[in-house]
C-alpha positions, 0 to 999 in steps of 0.5 A: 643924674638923669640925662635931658632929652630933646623934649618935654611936656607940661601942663599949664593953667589956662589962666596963666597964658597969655597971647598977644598979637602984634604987626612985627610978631607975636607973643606967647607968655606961659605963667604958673609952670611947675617943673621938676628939676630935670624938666627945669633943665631940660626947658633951659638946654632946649631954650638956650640951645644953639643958634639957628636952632627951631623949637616945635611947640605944639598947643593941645587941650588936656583930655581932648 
């Protein structure tokens, strides 16, 4: 079985973000992802990792 890395990278279909600002905080909503089973799990280990814990995300243009 594959072993999960610290990282991952995946494209997105600009009509499926979302961002919506708020006063509190705001929101980044990702729609349309299709992940392969090691990059499903990935995504999960980094979502529910420990406490505490910050994710970086980083926002690019693909090709630019």
């Amino acid at each position: 079985m594959p072993e999960i890395t610290e990282e991952i990278t995946f494209n997105v279909p600009m009509e499926k973000v979302a961002f919506h600002t708020s006063t509190d905080g705001d929101t980044l909503v990702l729609g349309g992802l299709e992940l392969s089973d090691i990059e499903a799990a990935t995504m999960a280990w980094l979502v529910n990792h420990s406490t505490g814990a910050i994710l970086k995300v980083k926002v690019k243009l693909q090709g630019v």
